[in-house]
N, C-alpha and C positions, 0 to 999 in steps of 0.2 A: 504494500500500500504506500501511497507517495507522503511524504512527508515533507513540509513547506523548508528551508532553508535556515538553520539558525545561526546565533552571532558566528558561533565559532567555524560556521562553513563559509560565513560573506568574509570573515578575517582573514583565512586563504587564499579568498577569490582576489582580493584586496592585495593582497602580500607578491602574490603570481603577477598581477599587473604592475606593481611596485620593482618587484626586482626585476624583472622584462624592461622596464625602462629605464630603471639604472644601467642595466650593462651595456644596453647601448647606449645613453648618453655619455657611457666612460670610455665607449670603444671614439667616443667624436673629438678626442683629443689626439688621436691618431691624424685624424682630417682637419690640419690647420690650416690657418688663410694661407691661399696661395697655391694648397696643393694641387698635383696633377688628376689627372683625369686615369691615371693607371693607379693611383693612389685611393681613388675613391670609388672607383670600379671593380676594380683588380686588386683590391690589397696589396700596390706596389708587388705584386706577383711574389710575393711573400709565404704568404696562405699554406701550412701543413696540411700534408696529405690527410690526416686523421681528421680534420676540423673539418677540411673542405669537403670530405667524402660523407661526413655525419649531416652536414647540412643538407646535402644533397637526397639523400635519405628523408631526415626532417620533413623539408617541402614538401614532398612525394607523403608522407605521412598527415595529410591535412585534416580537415573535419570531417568531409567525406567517405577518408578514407575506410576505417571501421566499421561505418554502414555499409560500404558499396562490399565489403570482404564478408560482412558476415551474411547479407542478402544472396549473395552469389554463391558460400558454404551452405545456406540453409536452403536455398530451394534445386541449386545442382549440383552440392558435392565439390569436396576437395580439389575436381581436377577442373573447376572453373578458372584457379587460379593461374593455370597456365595462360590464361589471357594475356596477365602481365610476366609472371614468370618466362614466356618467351624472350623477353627482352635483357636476359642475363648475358647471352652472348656478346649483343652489340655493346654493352654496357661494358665488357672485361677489354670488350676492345678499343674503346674509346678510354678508359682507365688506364692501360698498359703500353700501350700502341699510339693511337691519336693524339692523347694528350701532349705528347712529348711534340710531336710535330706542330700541334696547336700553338706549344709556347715559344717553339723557334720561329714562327710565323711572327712574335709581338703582336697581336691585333686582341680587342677586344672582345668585341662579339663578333657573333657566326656570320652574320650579314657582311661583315668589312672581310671575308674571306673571298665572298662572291667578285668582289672587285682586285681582290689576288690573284683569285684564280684565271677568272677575267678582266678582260677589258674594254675601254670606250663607251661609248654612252648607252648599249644593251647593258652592259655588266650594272651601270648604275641606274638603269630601270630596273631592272632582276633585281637589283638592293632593295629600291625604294619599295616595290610591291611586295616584297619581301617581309621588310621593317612593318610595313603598314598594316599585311594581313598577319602578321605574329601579334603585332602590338592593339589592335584594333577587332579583331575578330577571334583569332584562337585564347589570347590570354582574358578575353571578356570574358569568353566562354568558360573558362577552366576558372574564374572568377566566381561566376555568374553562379557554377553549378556549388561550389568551397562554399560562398554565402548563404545560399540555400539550405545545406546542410548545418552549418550553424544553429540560421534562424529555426529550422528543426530540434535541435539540441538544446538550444535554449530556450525555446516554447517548453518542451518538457521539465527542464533539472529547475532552470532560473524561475524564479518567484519573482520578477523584475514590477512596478506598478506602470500605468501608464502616466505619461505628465502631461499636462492639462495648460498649457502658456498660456496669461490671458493680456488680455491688449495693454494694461496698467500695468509691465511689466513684471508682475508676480507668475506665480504658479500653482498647479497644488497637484497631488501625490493621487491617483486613483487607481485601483482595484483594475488588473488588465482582465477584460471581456465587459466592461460595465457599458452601458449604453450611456454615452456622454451627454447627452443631451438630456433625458431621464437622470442622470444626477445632477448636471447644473440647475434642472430646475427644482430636486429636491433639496439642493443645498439654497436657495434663494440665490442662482449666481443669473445672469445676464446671457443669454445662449450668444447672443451677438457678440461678448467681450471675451469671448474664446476665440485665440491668435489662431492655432492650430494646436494637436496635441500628438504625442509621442509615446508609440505602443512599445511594449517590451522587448518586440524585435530590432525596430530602429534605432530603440536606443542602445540596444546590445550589439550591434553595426558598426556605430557612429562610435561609439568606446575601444571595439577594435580597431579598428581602423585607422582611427585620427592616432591610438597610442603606438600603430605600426607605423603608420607614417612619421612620427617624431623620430623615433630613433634611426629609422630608412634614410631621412631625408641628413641628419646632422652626424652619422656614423657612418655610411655608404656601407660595404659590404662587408666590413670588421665587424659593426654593429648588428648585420642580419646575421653573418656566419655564427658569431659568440650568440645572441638570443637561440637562433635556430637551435644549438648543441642543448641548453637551459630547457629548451620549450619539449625536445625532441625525450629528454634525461624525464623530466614529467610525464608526458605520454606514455615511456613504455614502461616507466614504475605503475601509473595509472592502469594500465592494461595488466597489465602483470595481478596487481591485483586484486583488479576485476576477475579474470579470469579463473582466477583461484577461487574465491568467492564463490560463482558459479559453478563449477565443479565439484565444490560442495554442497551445494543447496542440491544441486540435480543427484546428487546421492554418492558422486563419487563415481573413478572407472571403473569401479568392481560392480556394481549396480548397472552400467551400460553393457558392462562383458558381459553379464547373464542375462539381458534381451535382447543381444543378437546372438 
């Protein structure tokens, strides 16, 4: 049965967003005025293998991610996950092999290859269409679906209220599913002096997001590498045990060995 949120789970919650923006605000002294653009992109190509492969992990480990893995185990089985698991190959070879070629190339992203490898003004439309449908269509999407899965997540655990902005610059705190207009006029409020108001998803959105963006924008990729390793170190303590938990609740594998 679900139980509402208490102090000492919101102090966690609290804590998680607090130390997530500490490390990166500490990784933005790495990025002083003046620095370059391999510095702030590339971590001056600095970047340990360990760090940079755990982040990379991380990403790939998003909101979505544990839904779309346990939806896929639960309705076909273990060997759905070859879906992704096919892609170990190109991955050893891109780790092992490409990288190395990548970094004697100096270029930063994948796009400024196309103009290595080619040339004259095709090579820098193949860029631009390039940059544009990565940047504008594929990362919306792979965006579009992470957010989703959030606002899922946090429609269920988060207890968040809705905010209620009213034009006299105040606010007030209400009950998320209330019919807003049924309580302004049960509180004696003005239905007209309500600015606009903010549902538990939104503002569980706008909280991510804006505190990704601070550390994103003033740390560059020191700042997302070190959160990522932070964020990725939760996750799979999180998962871990959860899934013990479970394991025991469902009775155990000695309980599942004896009904198949």
């Amino acid at each position: 049965m679900y139980e509402p949120l208490k102090f000492a789970d919101w102090l966690i919650i609290g804590a998680y967003f607090v130390i997530t923006t500490a490390i990166g605000l500490y990784f933005s002294k790495k990025i002083k005025h003046g620095a370059t653009l391999t510095e702030y992109f590339v971590a001056g190509r600095k970047m340990t293998w360990w760090l940079a492969g755990t982040s990379i992990v991380a990403t790939s480990f998003a909101a979505d991610t544990p839904l779309v893995i346990s939806g896929w185990i639960r309705t076909l089985g273990l060997q759905r996950n070859w879906f992704w698991w096919g892609g170990i190959m190109g991955m050893m070879l891109c780790a092992f092999f490409y990288a190395r070629l990548w970094r004697r190339a100096r270029i930063i992203t994948d796009v400024e290859f196309v103009e290595l490898r080619y040339k004259g003004a095709p090579a820098a439309i193949l860029r631009g269409f390039h940059a544009s449908y990565r940047a504008l269509i594929q990362n919306t999407l792979v965006l579009s679906w992470v957010t989703l899965a959030a606002t899922k997540i946090m429609e269920i655990v988060l207890d968040l209220p809705t905010i209620v902005f009213l034009k006299n610059f105040t606010f007030r705190l209400v009950q998320t599913g209330t019919d807003i207009t049924l309580w302004a006029t049960q509180n004696g409020i003005d239905v007209h002096s309500i600015f606009f108001s903010l549902d538990e998803k939104m503002f569980g959105i706008i909280l991510c997001v804006s505190t990704t963006l601070l550390y994103c924008i003033f740390s560059g990729l020191w700042g997302v590498v070190a959160t990522d390793f932070f964020q990725f170190l939760c996750a799979m303590t999180g998962c871990i045990i959860l899934a013990v938990i479970v394991l025991i609740e469902a009775g155990g594998p000695a309980k599942w060995s004896r009904v198949q």
